[in-house]
DSSP file (Angstrom, degrees, kcal/mol; ACC not computed):
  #  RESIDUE AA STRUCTURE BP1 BP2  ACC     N-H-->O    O-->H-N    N-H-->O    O-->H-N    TCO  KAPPA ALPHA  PHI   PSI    X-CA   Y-CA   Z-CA
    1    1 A X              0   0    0      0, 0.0     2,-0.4     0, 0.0     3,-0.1   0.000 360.0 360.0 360.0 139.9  273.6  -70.0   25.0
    2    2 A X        -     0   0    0      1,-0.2     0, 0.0     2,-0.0     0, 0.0  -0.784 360.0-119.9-114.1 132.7  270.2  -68.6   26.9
    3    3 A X        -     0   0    0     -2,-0.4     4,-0.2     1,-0.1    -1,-0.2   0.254  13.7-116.3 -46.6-179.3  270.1  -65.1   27.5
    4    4 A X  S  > S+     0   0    0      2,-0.1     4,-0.7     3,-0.1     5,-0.1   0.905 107.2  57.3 -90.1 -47.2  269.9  -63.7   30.2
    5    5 A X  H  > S+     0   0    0      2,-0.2     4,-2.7     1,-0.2     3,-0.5   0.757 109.2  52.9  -8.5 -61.5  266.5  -61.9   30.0
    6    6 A X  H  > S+     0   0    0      2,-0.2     4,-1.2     1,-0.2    -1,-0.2   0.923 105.0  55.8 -69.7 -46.1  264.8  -65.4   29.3
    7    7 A X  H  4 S+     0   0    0     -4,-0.2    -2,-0.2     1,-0.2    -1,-0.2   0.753 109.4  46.4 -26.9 -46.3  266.5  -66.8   32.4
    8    8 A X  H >< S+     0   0    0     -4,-0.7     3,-2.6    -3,-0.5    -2,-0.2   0.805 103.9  60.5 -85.6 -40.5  265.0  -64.3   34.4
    9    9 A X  H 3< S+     0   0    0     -4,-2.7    -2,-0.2     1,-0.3    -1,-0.2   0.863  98.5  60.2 -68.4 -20.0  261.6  -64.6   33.0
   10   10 A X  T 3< S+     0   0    0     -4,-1.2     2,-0.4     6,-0.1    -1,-0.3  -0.014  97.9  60.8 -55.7  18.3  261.3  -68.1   34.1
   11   11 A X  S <  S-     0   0    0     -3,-2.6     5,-0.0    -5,-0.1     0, 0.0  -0.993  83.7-110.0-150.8 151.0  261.6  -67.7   37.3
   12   12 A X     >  -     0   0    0     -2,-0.4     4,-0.9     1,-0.1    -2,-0.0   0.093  45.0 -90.5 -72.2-159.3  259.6  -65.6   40.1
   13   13 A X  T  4 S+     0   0    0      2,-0.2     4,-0.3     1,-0.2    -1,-0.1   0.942 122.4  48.0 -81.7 -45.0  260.8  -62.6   41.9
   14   14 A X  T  4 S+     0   0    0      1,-0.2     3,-0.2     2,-0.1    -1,-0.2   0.816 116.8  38.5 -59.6 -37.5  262.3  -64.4   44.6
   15   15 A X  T >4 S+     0   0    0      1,-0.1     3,-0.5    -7,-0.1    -2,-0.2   0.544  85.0 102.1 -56.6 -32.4  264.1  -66.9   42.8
   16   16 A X  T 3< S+     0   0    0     -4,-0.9     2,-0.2     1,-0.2    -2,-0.1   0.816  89.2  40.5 -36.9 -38.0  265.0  -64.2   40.0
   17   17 A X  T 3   +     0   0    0     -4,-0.3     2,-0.4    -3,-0.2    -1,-0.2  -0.755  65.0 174.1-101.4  72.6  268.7  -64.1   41.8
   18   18 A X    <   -     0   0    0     -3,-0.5     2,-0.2    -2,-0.2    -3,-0.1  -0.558  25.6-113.5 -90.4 152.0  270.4  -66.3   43.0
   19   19 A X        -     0   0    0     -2,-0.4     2,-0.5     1,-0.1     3,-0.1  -0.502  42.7 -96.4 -56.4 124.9  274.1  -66.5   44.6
   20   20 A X        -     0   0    0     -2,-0.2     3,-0.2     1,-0.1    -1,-0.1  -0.542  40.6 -93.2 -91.4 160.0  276.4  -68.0   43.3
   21   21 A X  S    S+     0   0    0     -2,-0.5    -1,-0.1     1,-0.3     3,-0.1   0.281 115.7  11.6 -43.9  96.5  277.5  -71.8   44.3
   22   22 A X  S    S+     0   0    0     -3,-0.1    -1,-0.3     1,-0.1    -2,-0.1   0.829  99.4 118.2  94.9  30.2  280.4  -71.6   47.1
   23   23 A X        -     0   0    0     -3,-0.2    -1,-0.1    -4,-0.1    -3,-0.1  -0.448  53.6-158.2-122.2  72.3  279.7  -67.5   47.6
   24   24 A X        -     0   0    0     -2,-0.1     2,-0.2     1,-0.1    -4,-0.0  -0.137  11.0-149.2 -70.9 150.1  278.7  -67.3   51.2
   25   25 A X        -     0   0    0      3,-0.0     2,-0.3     1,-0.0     3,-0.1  -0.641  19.2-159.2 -76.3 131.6  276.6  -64.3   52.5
   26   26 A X        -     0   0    0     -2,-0.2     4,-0.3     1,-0.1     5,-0.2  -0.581  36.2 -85.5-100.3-150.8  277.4  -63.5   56.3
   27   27 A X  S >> S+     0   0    0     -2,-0.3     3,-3.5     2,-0.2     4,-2.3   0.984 117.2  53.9 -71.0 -77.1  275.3  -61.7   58.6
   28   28 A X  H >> S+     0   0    0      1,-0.2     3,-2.6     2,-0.1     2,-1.4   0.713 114.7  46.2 -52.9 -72.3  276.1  -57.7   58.0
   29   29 A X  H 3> S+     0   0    0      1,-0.3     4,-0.8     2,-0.2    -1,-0.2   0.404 111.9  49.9 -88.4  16.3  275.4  -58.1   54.2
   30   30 A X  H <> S+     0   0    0     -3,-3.5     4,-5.4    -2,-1.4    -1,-0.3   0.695 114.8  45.6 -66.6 -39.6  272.2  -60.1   55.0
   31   31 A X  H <X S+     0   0    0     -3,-2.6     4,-1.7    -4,-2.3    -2,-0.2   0.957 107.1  57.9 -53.3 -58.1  271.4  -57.3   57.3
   32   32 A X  H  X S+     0   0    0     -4,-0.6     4,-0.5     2,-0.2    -1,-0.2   0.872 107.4  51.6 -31.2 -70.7  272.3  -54.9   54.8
   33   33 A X  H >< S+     0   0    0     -4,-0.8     3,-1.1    -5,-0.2     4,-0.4   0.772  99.2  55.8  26.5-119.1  269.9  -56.4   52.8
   34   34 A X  H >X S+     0   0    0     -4,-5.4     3,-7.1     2,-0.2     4,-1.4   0.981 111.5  47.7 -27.6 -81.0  267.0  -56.5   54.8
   35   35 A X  H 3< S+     0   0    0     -4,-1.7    -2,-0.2     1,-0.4    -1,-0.2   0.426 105.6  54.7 -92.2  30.9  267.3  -52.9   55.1
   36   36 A X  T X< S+     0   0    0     -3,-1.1     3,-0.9    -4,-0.5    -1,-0.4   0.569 104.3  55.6-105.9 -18.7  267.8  -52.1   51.7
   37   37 A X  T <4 S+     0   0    0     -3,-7.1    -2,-0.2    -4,-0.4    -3,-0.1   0.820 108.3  55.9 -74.5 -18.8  264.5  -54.0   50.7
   38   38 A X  T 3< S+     0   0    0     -4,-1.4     2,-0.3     2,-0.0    -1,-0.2   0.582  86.3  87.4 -71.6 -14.0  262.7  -51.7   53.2
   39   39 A X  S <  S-     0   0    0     -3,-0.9    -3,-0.0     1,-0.1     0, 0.0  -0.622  81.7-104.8-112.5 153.8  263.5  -48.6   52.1
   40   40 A X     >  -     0   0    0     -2,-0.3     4,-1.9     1,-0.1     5,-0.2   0.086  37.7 -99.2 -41.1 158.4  261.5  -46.6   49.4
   41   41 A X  T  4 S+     0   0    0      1,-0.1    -1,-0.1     2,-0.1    -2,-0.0   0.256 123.4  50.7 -43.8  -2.1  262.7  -46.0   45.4
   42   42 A X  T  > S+     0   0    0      3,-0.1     4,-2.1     2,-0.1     5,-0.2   0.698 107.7  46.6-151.4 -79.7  263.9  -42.7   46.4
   43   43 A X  H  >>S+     0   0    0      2,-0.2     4,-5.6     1,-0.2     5,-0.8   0.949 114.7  46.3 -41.4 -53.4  265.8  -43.6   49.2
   44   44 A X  H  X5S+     0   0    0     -4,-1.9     4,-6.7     1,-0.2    -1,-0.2   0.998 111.8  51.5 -50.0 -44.8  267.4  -46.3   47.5
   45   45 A X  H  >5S+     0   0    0      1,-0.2     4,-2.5     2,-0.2    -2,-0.2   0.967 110.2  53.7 -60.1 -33.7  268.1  -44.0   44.6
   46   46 A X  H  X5S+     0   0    0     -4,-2.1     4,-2.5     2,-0.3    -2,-0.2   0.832 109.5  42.1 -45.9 -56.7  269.5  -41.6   47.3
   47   47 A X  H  X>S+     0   0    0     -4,-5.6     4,-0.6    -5,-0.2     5,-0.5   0.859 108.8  65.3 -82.5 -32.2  272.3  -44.2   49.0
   48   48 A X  H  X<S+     0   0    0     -4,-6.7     4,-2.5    -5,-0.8    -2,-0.3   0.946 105.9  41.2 -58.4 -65.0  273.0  -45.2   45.5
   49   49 A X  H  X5S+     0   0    0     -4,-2.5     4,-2.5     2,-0.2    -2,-0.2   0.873 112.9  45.3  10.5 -87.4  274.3  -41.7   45.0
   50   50 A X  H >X5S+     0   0    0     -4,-2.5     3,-1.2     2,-0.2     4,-0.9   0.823 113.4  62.3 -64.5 -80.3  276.1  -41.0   48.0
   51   51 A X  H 3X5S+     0   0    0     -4,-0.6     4,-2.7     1,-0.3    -1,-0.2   0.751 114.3  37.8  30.3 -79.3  277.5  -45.0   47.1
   52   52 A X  H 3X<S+     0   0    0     -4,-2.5     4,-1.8    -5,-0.5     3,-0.4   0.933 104.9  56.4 -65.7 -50.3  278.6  -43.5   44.4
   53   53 A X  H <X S+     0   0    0     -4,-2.5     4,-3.1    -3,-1.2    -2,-0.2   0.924 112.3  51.9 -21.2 -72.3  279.9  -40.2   45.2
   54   54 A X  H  X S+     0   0    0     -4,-0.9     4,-2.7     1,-0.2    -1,-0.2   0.775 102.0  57.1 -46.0 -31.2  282.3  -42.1   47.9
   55   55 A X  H  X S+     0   0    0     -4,-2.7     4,-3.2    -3,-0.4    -1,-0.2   0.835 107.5  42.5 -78.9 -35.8  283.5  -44.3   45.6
   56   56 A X  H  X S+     0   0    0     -4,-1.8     4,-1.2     1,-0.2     5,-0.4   0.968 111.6  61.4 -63.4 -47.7  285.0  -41.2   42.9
   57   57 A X  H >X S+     0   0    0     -4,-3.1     4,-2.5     1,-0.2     3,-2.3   0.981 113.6  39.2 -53.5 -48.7  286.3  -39.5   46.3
   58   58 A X  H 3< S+     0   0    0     -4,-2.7    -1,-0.2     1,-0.3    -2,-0.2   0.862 109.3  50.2 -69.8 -25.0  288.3  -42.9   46.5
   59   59 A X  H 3< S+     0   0    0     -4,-3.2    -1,-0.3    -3,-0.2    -2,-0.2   0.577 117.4  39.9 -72.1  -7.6  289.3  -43.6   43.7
   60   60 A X  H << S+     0   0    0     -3,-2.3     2,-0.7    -4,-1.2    -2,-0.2   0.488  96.0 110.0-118.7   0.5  290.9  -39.8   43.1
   61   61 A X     <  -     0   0    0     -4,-2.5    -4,-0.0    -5,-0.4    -3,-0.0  -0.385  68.6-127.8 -74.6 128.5  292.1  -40.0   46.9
   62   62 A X        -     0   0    0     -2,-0.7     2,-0.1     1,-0.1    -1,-0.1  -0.130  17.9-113.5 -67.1 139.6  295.8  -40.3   47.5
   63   63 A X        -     0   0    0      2,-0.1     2,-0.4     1,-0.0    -1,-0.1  -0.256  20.3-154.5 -84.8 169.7  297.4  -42.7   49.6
   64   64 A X              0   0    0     -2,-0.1    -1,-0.0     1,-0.1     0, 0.0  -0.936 360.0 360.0-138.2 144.1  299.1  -41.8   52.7
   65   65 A X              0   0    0     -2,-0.4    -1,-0.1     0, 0.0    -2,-0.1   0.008 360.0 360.0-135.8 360.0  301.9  -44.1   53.9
């Protein structure tokens, strides 16, 4: 079985990731994407945060019926 690590080093940066077979992308998360490639280490680390942060508010939030 090949690592994963060795998988990755064979291959360039654009290739490094691929989708898998019969998982289509639409449009917002292409978009998404895009403007997540744009944005500084900082930034990123920053919406990872708040990403995170939203998700513990959901998970401890109660459902209303």
């Amino acid at each position: 079985m090949a690592h994963v690590s060795n998988a990755r080093s064979n291959r360039s940066g654009a290739d490094a990731w691929q989708r898998p077979p019969g998982a289509p992308i639409d449009e917002s998360r292409l978009a998404m994407l895009r403007r997540v490639k744009r944005m500084t280490v900082e930034q990123r680390i920053e919406l990872f945060e708040q990403l995170s942060r939203d998700a513990a508010w959901a998970r401890s939030a109660k459902r209303v019926r």
